[in-house]
C-alpha positions, -999 to 999 in steps of 0.1 A, spaced: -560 -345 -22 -549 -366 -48 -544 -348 -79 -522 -362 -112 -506 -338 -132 -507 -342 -167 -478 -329 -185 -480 -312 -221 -474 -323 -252 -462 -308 -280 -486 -293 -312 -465 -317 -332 -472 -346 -306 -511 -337 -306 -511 -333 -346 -492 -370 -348 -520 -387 -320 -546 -366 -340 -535 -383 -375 -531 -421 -356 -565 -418 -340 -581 -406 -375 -565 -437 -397 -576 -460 -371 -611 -446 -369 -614 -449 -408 -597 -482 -409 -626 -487 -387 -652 -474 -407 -638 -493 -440 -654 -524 -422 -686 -505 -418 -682 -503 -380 -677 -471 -357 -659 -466 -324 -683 -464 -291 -689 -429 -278 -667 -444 -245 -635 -452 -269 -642 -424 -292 -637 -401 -252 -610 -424 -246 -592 -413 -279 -596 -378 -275 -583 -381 -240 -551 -399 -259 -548 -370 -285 -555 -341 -257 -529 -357 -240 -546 -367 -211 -535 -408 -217 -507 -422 -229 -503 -450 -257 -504 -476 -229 -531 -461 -208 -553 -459 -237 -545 -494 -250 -553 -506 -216 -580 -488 -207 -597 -493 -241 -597 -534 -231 -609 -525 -203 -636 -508 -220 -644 -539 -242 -638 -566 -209 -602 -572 -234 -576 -595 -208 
């Protein structure tokens, strides 16, 4: 059974990813666009926590087909 264990982060940590992913959602919106469903889960897996900065950086190119 492979099972990863994903540590905690603090309510400061997940207040500080909380306040990233929101200015780079409305810089996204200032240019009329919107983030997919699939990066918008991929954000809230970063805020929860669940990914780091890297993981979601690289699994967000991933997302988009992003070398």
């Amino acid at each position: 059974m492979d099972t990863k264990v994903t540590p905690r982060i603090s309510a400061a940590e997940t207040a500080a990813r909380a306040a990233t992913i929101a200015s780079a959602r409305h810089s996204t919106e200032l240019e009329g666009r919107r983030s997919s469903p699939a990066a918008r889960a991929l954000q809230d897996a970063y805020i929860a926590g669940q990914l780091n900065a890297d993981e979601l950086v690289e699994q967000t190119k991933a997302l988009y087909g992003i070398a």
